[in-house]
C-alpha positions, 0 to 999 in steps of 0.5 A: 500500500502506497504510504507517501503522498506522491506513491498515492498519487502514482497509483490514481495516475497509473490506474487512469493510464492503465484505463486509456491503454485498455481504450486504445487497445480495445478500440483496435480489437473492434477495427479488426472485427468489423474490418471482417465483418466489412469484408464478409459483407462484401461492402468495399467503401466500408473496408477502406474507411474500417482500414483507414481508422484501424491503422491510425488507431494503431498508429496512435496507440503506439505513439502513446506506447500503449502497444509495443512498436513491434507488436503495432507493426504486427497488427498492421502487417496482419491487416494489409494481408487481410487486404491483399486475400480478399 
């Protein structure tokens, strides 16, 4: 348990930080399922729009090193051969 002011205040920082993460990450998540389900449907204005905001939602989480720099280059990877096999 945080004893000290400044330790209480590190953890409500780190409990808000953890929050905003855990949007950018889940954010990512819906992209890619609707991504698919865009694509199932054979709706192709819808899948480049869906695209368009997943790679800047990738974008954004890693600039505020929500994800790892490799694991954002990962997703972006998976999403351009998603792209490329329908």
């Amino acid at each position: 348990m945080a004893n000290t002011p400044q330790q209480r205040k590190r953890v409500r920082i780190a409990a808000r930080q953890r929050l905003e993460n855990l949007r950018y990450k889940s954010s990512i998540k819906t992209l890619f399922k609707r991504l698919k389900r865009s694509i199932a449907a054979g709706d192709e204005e819808m899948v480049q729009t869906v695209a368009t905001k997943l790679t800047s939602a990738i974008d954004k989480a890693t600039a505020h090193k929500a994800i790892h720099k490799n694991n954002a280059a990962r997703k972006k990877s998976q999403l351009a051969r998603t792209l490329a096999a329908r």
